[in-house]
DOVO-282203 format. One line per field, with one value per atom (N, C-alpha, C): x, y, z; residue in one letter; atom name; residue number from 1. Coordinates in Angstrom, 2 decimals, decimal comma. Layout:
BEGIN
x <- (X	...) .
y <- (Y	...) .
z <- (Z	...) .
r <- (A	...) .
a <- (CA	...) .
k <- (NUM	...) .
END
This chain:
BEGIN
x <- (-28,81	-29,58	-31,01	-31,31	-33,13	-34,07	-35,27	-36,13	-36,99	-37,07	-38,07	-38,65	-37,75	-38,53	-39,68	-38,92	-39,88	-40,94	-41,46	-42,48	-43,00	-42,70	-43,35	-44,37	-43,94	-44,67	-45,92	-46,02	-46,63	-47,90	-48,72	-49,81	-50,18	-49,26	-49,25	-50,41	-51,25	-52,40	-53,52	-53,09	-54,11	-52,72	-51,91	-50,43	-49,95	-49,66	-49,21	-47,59	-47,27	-45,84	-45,11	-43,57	-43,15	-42,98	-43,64	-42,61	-41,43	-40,90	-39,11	-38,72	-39,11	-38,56	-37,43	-36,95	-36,14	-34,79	-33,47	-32,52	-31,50	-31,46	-30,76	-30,40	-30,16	-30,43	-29,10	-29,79	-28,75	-27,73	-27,14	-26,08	-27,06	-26,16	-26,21	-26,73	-28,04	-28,42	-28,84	-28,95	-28,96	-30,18	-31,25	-32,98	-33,02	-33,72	-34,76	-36,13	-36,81	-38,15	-39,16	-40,36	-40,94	-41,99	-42,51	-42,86	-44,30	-45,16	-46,44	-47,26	-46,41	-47,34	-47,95	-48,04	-48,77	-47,79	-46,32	-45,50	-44,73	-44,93	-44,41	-42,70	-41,91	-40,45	-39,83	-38,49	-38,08	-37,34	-37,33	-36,62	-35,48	-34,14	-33,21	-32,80	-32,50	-32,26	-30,90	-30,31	-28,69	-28,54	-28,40	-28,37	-27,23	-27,27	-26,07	-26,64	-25,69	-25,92	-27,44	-27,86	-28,94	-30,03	-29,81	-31,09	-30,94	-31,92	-31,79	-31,61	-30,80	-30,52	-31,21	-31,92	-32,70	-32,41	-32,84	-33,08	-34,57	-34,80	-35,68	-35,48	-35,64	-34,72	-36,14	-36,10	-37,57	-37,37	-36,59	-36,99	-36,23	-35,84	-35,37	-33,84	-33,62	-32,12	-31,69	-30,65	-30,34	-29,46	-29,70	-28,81	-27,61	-27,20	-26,38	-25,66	-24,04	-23,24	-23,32	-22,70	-22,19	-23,08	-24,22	-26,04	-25,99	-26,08	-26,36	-28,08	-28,29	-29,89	-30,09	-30,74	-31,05	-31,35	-30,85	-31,03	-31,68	-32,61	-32,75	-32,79	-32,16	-32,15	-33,16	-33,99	-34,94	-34,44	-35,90	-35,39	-35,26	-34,52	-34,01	-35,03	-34,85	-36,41	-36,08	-36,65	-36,30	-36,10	-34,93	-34,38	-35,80	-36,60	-37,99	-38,49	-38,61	-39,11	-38,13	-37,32	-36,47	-37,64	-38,45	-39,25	-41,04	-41,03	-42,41	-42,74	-43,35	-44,29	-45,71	-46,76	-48,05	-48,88	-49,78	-50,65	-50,45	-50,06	-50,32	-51,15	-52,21	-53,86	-53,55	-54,66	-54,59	-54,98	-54,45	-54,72	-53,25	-52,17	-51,11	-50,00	-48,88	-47,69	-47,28	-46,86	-46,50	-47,45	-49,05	-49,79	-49,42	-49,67	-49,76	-49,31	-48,78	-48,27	-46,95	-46,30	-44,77	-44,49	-43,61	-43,34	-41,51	-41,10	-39,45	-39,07	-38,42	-37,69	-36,87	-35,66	-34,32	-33,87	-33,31	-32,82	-31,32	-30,52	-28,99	-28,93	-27,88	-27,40	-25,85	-25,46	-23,89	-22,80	-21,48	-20,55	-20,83	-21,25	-21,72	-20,93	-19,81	-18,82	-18,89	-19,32	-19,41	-20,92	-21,56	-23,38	-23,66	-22,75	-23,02	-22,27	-21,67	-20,95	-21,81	-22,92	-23,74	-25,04	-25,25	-27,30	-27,90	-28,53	-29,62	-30,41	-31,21	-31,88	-32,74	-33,82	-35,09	-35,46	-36,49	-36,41	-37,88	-38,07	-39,38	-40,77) .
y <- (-32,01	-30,78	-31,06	-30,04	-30,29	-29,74	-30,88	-30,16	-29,39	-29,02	-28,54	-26,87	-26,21	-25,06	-25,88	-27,17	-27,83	-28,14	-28,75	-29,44	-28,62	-27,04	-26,58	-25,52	-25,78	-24,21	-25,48	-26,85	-27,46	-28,37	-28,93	-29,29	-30,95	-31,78	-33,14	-34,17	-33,19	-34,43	-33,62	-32,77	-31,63	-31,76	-31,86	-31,95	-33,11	-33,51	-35,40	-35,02	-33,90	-33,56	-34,69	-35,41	-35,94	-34,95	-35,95	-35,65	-35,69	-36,54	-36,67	-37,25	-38,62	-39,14	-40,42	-40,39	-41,41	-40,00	-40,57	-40,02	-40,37	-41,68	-42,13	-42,00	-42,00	-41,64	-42,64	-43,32	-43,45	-43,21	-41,83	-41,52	-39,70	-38,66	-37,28	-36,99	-35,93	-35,53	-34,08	-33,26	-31,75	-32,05	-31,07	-31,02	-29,67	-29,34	-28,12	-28,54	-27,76	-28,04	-26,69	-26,88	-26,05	-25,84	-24,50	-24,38	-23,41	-23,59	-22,82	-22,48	-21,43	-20,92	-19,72	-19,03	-17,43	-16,71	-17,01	-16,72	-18,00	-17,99	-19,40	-19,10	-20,02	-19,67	-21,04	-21,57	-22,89	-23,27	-24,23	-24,38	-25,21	-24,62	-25,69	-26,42	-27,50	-28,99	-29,54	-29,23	-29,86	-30,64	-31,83	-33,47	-32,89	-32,54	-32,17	-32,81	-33,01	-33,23	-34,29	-35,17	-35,85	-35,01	-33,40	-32,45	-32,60	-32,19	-31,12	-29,75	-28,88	-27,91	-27,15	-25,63	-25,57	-23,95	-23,58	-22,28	-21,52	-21,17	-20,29	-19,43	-19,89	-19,26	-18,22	-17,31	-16,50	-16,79	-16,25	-16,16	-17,45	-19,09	-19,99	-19,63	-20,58	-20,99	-20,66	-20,19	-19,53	-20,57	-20,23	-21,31	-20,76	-19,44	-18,54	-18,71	-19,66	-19,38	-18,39	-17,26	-15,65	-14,96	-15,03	-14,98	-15,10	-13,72	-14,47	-14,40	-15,11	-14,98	-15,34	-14,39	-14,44	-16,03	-16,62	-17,58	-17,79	-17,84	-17,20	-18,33	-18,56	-19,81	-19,86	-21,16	-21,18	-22,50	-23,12	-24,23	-25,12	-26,39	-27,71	-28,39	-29,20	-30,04	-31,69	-32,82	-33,80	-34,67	-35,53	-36,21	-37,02	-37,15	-37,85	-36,94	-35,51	-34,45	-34,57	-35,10	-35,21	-35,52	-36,84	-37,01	-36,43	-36,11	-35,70	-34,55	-34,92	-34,43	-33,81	-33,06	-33,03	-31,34	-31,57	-30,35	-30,54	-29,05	-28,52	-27,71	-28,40	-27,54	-26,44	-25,61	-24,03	-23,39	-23,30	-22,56	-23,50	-24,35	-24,49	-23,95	-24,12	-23,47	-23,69	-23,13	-23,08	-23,84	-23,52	-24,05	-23,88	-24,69	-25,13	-26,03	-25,96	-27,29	-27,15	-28,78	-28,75	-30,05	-29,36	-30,51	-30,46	-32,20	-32,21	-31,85	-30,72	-30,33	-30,74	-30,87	-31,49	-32,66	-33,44	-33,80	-35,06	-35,14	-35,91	-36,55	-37,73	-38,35	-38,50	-38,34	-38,42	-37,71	-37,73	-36,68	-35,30	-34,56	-33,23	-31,99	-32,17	-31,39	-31,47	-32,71	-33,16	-32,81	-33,15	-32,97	-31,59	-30,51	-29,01	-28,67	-29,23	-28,80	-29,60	-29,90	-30,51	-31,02	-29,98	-29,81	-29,74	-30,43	-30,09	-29,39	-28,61	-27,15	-27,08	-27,54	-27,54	-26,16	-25,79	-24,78	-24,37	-23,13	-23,40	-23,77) .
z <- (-58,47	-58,43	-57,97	-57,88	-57,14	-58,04	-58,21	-59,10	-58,32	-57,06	-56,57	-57,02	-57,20	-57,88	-59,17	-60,39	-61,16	-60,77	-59,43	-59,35	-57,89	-57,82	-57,26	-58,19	-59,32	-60,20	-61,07	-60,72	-61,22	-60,23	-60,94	-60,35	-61,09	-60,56	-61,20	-61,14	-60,42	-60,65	-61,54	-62,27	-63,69	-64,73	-64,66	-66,30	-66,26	-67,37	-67,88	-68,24	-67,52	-67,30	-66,38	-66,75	-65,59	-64,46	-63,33	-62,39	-61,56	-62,31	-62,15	-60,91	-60,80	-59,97	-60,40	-61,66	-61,84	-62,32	-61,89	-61,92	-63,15	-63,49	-64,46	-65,14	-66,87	-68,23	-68,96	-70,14	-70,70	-71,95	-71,44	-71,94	-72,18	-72,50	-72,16	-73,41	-73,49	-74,43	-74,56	-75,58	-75,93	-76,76	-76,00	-77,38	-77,33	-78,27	-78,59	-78,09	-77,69	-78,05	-78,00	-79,39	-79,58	-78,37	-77,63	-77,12	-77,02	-77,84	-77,72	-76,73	-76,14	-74,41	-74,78	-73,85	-74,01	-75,05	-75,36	-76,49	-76,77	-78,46	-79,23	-78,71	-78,43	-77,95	-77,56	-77,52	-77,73	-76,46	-75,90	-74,87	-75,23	-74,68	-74,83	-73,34	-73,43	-72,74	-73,10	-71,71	-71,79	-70,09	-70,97	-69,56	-69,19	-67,74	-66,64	-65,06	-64,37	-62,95	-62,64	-63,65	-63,32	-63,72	-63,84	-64,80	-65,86	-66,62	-67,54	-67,56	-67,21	-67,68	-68,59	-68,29	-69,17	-68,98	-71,05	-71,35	-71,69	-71,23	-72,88	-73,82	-75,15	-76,21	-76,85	-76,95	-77,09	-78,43	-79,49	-80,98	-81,60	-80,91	-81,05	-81,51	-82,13	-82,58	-83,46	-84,14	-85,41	-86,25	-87,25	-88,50	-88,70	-88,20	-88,50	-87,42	-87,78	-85,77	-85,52	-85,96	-85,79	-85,09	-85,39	-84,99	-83,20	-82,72	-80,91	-80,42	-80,01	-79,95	-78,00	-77,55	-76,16	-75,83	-74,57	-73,84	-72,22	-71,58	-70,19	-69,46	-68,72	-68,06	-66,93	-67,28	-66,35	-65,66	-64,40	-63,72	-64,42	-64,08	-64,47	-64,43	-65,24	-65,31	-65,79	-64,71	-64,79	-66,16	-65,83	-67,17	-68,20	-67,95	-68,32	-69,09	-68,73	-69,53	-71,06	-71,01	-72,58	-73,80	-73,22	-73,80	-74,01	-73,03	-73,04	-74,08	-74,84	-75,69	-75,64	-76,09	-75,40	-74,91	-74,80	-74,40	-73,24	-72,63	-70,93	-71,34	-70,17	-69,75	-69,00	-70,37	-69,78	-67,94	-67,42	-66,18	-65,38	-66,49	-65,59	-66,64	-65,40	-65,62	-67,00	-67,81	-69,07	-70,18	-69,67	-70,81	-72,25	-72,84	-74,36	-75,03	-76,30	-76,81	-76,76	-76,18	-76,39	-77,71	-78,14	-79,02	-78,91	-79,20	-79,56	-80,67	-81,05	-82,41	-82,76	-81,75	-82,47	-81,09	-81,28	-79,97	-80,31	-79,49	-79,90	-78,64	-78,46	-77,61	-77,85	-76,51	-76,94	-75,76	-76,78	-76,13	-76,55	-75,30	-75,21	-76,46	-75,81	-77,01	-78,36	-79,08	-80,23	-80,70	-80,11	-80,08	-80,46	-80,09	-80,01	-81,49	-81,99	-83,67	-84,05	-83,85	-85,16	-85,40	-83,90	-83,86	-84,99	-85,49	-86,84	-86,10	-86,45	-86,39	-87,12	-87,16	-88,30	-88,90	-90,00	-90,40	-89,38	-88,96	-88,31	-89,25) .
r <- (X	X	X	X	X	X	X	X	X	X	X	X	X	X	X	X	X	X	X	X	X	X	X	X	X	X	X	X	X	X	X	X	X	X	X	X	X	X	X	X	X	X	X	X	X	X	X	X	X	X	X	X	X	X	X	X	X	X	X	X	X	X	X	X	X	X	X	X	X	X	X	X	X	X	X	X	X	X	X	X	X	X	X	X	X	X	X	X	X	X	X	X	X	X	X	X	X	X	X	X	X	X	X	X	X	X	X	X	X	X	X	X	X	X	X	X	X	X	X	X	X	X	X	X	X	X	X	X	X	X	X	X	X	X	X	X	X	X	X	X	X	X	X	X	X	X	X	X	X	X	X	X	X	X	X	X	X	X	X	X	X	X	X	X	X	X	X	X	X	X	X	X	X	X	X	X	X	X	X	X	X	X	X	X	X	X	X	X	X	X	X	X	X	X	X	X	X	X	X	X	X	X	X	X	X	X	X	X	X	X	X	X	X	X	X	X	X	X	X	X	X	X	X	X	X	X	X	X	X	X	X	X	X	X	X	X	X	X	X	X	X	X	X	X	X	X	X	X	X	X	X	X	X	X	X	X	X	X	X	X	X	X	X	X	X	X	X	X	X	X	X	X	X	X	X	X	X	X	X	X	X	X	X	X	X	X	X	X	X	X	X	X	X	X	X	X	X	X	X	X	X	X	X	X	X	X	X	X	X	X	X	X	X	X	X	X	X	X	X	X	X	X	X	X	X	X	X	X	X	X	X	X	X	X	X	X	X	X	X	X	X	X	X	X	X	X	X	X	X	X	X	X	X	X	X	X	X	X	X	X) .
a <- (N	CA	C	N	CA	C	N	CA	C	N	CA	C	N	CA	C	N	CA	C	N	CA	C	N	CA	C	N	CA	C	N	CA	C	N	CA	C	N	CA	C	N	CA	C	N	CA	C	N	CA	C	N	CA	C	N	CA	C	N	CA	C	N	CA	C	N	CA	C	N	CA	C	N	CA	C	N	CA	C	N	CA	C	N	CA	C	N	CA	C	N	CA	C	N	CA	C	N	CA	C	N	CA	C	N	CA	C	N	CA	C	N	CA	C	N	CA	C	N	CA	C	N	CA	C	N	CA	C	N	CA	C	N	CA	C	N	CA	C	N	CA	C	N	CA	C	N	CA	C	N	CA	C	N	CA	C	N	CA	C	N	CA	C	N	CA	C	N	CA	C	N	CA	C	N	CA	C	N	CA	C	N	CA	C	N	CA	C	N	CA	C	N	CA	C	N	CA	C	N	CA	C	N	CA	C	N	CA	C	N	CA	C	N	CA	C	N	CA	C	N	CA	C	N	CA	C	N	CA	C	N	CA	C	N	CA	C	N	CA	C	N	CA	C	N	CA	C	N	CA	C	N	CA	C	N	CA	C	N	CA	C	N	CA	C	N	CA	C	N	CA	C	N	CA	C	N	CA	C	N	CA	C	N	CA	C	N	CA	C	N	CA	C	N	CA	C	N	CA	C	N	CA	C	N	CA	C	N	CA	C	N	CA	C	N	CA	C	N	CA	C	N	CA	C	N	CA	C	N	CA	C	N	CA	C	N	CA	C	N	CA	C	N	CA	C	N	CA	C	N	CA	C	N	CA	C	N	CA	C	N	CA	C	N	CA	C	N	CA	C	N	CA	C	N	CA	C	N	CA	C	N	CA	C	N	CA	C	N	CA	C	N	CA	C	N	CA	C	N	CA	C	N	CA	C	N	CA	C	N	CA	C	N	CA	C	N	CA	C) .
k <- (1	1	1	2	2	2	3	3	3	4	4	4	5	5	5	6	6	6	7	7	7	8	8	8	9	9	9	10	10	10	11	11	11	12	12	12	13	13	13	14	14	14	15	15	15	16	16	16	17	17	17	18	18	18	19	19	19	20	20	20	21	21	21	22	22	22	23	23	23	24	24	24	25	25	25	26	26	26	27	27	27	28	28	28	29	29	29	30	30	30	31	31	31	32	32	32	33	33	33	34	34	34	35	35	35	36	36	36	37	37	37	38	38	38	39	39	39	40	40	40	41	41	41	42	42	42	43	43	43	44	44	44	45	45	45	46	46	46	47	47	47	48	48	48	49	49	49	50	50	50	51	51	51	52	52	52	53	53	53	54	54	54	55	55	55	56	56	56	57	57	57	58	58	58	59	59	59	60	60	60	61	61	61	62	62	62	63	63	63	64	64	64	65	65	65	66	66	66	67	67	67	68	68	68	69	69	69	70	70	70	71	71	71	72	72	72	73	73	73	74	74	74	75	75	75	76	76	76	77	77	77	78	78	78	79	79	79	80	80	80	81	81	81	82	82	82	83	83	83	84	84	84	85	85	85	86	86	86	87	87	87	88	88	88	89	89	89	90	90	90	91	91	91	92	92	92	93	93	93	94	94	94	95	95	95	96	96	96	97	97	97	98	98	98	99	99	99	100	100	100	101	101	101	102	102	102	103	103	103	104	104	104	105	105	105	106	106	106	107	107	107	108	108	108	109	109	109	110	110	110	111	111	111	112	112	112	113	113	113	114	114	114	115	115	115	116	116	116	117	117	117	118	118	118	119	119	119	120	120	120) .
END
């Protein structure tokens, strides 16, 4: 997949965001992460095709399966971003604080029956 919609809505020499030039990873992983932009809201991260795969979950994740809670899929964002942690400076794309909430490694199928889910 292509990150280029990623690292066109960004400005890498003002954000300590990767910019995703390693493809690799070892072994497939599913995160949350808290997301404090212009609205607090969680992104979810599922390792596919060399991306990450990505949502925005506006009112996060529910403890409740039965519970459906909006998902909006935004662009893919390089496997490096798994980790990145950190303040994005205000006047770029998705300023504020990101932090990792939950995050697994593994077989995908298995990983999804048994996300821990912090309380917010």
């Amino acid at each position: 997949m292509s990150l280029k919609a990623y690292r066109n809505k960004r400005d890498f020499t003002r954000t300590s965001e990767p910019r995703g030039d390693r493809r690799k990873s070892a072994g497939k992983c599913l995160l949350f992460k808290k997301h404090a932009a212009r609205r607090l809201h969680y992104d979810l991260r599922l390792e596919a095709d060399g991306v990450l795969k990505s949502w925005a979950v506006p009112k996060g994740p529910s403890h409740d399966p039965g519970e459906k809670r909006l998902a909006v899929q935004v662009e893919d964002h390089p496997i490096e971003y798994a980790d990145f942690e950190g303040i994005i400076e205000p006047g770029q794309y998705g300023a504020g604080t990101v932090m990792v909430w939950t995050k697994e490694h593994g077989d995908l199928l298995k990983i999804g029956k048994k996300v821990w889910i912090p309380e917010n």
